[in-house]
C-alpha positions as CSV (number, residue, x, y, z in Angstrom):
1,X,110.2,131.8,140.7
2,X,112.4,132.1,143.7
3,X,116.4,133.1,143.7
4,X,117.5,129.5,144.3
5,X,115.4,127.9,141.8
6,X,115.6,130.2,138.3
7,X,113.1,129.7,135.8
8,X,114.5,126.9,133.5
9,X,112.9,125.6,130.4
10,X,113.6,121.5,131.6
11,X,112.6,120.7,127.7
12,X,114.9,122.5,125.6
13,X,116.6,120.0,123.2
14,X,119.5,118.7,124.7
15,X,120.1,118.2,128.7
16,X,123.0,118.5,130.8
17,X,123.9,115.4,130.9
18,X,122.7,113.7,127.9
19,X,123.7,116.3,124.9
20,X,125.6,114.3,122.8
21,X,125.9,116.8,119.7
22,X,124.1,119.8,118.7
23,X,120.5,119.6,117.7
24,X,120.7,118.7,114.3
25,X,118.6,120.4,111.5
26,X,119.3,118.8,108.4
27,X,118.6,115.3,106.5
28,X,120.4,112.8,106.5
29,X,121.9,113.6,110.4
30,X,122.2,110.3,112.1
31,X,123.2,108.7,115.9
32,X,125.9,105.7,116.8
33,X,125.2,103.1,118.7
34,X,127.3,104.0,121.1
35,X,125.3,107.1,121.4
36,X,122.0,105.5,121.7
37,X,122.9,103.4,124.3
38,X,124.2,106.1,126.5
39,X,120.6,107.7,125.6
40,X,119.2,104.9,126.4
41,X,121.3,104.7,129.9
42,X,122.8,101.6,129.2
43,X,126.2,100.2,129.1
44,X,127.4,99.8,125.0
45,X,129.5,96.8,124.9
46,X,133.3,97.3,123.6
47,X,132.8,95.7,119.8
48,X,134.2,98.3,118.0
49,X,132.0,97.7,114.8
50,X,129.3,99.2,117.2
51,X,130.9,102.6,116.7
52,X,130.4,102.6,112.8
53,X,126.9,101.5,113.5
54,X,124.4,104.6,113.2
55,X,120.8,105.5,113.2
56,X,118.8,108.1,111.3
57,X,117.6,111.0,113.3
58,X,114.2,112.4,112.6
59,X,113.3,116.1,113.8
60,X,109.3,116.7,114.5
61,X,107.8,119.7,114.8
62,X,105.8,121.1,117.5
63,X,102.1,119.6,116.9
64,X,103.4,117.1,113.9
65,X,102.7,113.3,114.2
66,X,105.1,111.2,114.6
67,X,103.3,107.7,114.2
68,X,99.7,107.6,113.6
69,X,97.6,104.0,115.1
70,X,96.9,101.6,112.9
71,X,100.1,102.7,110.9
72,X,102.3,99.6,110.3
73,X,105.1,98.8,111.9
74,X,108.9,99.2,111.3
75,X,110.7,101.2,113.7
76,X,111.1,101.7,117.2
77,X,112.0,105.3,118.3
78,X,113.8,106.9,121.0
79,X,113.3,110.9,121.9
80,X,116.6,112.4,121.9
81,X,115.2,116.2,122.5
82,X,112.0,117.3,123.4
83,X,108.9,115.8,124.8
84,X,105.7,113.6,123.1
85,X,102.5,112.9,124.3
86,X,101.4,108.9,122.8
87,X,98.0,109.1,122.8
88,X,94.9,105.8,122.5
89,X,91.8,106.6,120.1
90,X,88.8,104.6,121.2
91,X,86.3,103.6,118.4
92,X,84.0,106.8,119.5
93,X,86.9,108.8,119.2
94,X,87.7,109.6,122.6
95,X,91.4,110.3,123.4
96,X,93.5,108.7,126.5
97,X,97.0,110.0,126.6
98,X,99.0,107.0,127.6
99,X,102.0,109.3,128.6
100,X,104.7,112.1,127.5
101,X,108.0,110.4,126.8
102,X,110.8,112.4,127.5
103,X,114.6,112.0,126.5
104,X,115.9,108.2,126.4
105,X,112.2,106.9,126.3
106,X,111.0,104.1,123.9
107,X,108.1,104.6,121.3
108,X,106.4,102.6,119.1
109,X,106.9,99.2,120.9
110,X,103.4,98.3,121.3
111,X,103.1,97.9,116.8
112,X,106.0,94.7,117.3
113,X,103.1,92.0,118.5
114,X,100.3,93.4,115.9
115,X,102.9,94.8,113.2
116,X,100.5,97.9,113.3
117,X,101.5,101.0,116.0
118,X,98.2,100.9,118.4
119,X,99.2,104.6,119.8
120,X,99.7,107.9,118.1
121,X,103.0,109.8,119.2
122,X,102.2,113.8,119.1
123,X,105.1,115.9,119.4
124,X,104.6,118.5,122.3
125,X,107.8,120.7,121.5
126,X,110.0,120.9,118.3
127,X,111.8,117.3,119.0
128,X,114.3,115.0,117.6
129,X,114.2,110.9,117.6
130,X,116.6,108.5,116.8
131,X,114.3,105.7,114.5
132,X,115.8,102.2,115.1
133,X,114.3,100.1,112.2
134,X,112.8,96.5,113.6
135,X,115.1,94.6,110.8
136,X,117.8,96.4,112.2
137,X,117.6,95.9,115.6
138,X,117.6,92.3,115.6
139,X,120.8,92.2,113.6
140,X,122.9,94.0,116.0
141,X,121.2,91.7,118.7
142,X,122.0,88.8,116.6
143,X,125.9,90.0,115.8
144,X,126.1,91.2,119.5
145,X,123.9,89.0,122.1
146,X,125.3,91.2,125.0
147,X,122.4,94.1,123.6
148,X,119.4,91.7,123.7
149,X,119.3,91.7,128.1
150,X,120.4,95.3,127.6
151,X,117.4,95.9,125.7
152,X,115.0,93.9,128.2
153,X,116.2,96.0,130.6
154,X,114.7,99.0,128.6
155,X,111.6,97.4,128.0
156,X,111.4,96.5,131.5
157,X,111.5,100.1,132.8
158,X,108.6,100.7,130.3
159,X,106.5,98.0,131.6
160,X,107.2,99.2,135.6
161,X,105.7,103.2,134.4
162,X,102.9,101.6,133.1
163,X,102.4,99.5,136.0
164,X,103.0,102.6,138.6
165,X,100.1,104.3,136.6
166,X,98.1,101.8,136.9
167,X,98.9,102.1,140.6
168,X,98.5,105.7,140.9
169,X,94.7,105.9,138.8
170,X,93.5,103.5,141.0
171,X,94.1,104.3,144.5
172,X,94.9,108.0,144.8
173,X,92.7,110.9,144.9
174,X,93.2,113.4,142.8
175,X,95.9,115.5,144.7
176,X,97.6,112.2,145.2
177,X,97.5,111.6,141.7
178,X,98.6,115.5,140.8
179,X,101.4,115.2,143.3
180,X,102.4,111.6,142.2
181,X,103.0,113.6,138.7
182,X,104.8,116.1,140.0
183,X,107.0,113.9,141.3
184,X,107.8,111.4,138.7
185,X,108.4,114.2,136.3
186,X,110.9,115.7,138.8
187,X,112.5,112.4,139.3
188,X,112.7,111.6,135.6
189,X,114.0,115.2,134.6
190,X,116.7,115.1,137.2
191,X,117.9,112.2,136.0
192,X,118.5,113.8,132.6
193,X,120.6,116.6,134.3
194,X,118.2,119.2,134.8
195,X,116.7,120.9,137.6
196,X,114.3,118.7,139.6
197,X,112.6,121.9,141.9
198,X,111.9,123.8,138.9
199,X,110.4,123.2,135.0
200,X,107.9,124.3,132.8
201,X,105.4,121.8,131.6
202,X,104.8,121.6,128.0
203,X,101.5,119.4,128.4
204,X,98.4,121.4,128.9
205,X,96.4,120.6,131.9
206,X,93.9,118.8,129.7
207,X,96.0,116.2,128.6
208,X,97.6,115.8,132.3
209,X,93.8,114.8,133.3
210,X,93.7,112.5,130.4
211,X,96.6,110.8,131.3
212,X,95.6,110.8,135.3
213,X,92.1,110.1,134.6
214,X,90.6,113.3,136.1
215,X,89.3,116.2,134.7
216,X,90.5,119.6,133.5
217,X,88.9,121.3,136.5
218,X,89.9,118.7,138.7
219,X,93.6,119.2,137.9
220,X,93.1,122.8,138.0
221,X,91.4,122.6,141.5
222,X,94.1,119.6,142.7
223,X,97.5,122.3,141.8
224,X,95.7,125.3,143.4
225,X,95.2,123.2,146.6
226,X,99.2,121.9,146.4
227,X,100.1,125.7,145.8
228,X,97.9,127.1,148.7
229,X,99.6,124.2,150.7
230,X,102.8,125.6,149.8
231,X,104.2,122.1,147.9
232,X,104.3,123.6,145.1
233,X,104.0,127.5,143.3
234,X,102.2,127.5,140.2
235,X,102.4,130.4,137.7
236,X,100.7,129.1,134.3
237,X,103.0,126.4,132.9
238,X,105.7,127.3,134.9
239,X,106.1,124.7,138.7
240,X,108.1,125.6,141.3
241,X,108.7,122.6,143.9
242,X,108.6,124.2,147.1
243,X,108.2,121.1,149.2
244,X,109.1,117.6,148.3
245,X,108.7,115.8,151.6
246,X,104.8,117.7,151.3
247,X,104.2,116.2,147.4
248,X,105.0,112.9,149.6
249,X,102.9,113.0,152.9
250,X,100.1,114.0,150.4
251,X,100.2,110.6,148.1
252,X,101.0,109.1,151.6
253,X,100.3,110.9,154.8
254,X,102.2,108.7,157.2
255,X,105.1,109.4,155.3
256,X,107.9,110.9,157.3
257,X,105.7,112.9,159.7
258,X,107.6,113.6,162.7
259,X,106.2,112.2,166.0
260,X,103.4,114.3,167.9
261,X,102.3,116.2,164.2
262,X,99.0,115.7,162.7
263,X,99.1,113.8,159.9
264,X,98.4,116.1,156.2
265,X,95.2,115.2,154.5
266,X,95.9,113.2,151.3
267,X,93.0,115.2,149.3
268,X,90.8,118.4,150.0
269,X,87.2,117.2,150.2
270,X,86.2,118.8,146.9
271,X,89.1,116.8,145.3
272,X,87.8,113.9,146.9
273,X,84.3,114.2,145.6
274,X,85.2,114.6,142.4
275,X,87.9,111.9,142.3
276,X,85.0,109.7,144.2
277,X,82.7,110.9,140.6
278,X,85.1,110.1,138.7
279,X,85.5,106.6,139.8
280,X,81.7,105.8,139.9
281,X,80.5,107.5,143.2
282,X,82.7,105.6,145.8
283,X,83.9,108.0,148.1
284,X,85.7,106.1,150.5
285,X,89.1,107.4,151.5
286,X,92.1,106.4,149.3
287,X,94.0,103.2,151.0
288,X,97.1,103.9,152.5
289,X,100.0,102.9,149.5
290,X,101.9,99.8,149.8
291,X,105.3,99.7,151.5
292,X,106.7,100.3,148.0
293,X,104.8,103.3,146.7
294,X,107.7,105.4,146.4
295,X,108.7,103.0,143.0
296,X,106.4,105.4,140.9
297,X,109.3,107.8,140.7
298,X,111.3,105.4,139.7
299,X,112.8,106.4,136.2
């Protein structure tokens, strides 16, 4: 770690910004409305009933489920401190981690159309949630319309991470797709008050190919090339952002090059090969993103 950017643990519970009481370690321990909206980073309308309205807070261990697939549905939850992994179990048993849902993030919304969760929600890090039962969500929507567009909003942000995956698996390489990562986890922890230039990932490098579609090696090859680029400086779990403006010209290398300087290479070849593999054997160099690539670090 360098002077200017100390070594920070970005998922300790609680955040700069967003700590609304200590970390609570008994039963019973529970979270106003009020609260959860400014978790949620929405505006809590001024009925004052709202303030006498609470929710139970759940605390789950590192490693514990908090929702299995297939469980049925009730609740909705919102981390409050730590970070998950939600994870999709195919018939075979093969694993896709959908993501890692950090503070303010929804869980659990996919069980409302099915009334059955279809993900399982593994805590990374001793955690806390606020658990927002179904029954009573639509009362307070019903007794205060003003939350329902609040809530799409939520739900909206969801759907637009989903949709910058989506974006990001299919036409990055693998350093694009590592540096893409980077990025939207900077982006997303800054916004909860922490430092963006400098974290400790709590996800193995495993489950960052899962989610990115590449394998362990891949990932492991795709950081050493963005450290020995000098985007980034990796020491185990701990990732030092050395270059920004780099982590960008490598997802998109027309991005803000300066006149008269060759443009970077968006992945080494090995990268590429393997990405190409990955994707069935088309090699082909990724597409240059859309004018509004720069949305997957939206939070």
């Amino acid at each position: 770690m360098s002077d200017l950017m100390p070594a920070y643990d970005a998922f300790a519970p609680g955040s700069a910004e967003f700590d609304l009481t200590p970390a609570q370690e008994h039963e019973g321990a529970n979270l106003s409305v009020r609260a959860l909206t400014r978790l949620l980073r929405i505006d809590c309308p001024d009925d004052i009933w709202l303030a006498r309205t609470v929710f139970a807070l759940r605390r789950v261990r590192e490693g514990e489920a908090l929702m299995h697939a297939g469980d049925k549905f009730h609740s909705i939850y919102v981390v409050r401190s730590g970070c998950f992994k939600t994870v999709y179990t195919d018939f075979s048993g093969s694993e896709q981690v959908l993501g890692f849902p950090l503070c303010g993030d929804l869980m659990g919304a996919d069980g409302i159309d099915s009334n059955h969760y279809c993900s399982t929600a593994i805590s990374l890090d001793t955690s806390e949630v606020a658990v927002v039962p179904l029954n009573s969500l639509e009362h307070l929507v019903y007794e205060c319309p003003k939350l329902e567009a609040m809530l799409y909003r939520v739900l909206s942000r969801e759907l637009v991470r989903v949709q910058n995956m989506a974006w990001t698996r299919g036409t990055l390489g693998a350093e694009g797709r590592v540096a893409a990562f980077l990025l939207n986890l900077s982006t997303r922890l800054g916004a909860l008050g922490y430092s963006r230039r400098a974290f400790n990932l709590r996800m193995t490098r495993q489950e960052i190919g899962s989610y990115l579609g590449l394998k362990l090696e891949t990932v492991s090859r795709a950081l050493s090339a963005l450290n020995a680029d000098g985007h980034i400086q990796v020491h185990q779990r701990s990732i030092d952002i050395l270059d920004e403006d780099g982590l960008h010209r490598v997802i998109d290398p027309a991005a803000a090059a300066p006149a008269g300087e060759p443009r970077m290479r968006a992945a080494s070849p090995a990268c590429r090969k393997a990405s190409a593999s990955k994707r069935g054997g088309n090699s082909r160099t990724p597409h240059a993103p859309a004018p509004g690539w720069r949305q997957f670090a939206v939070v």
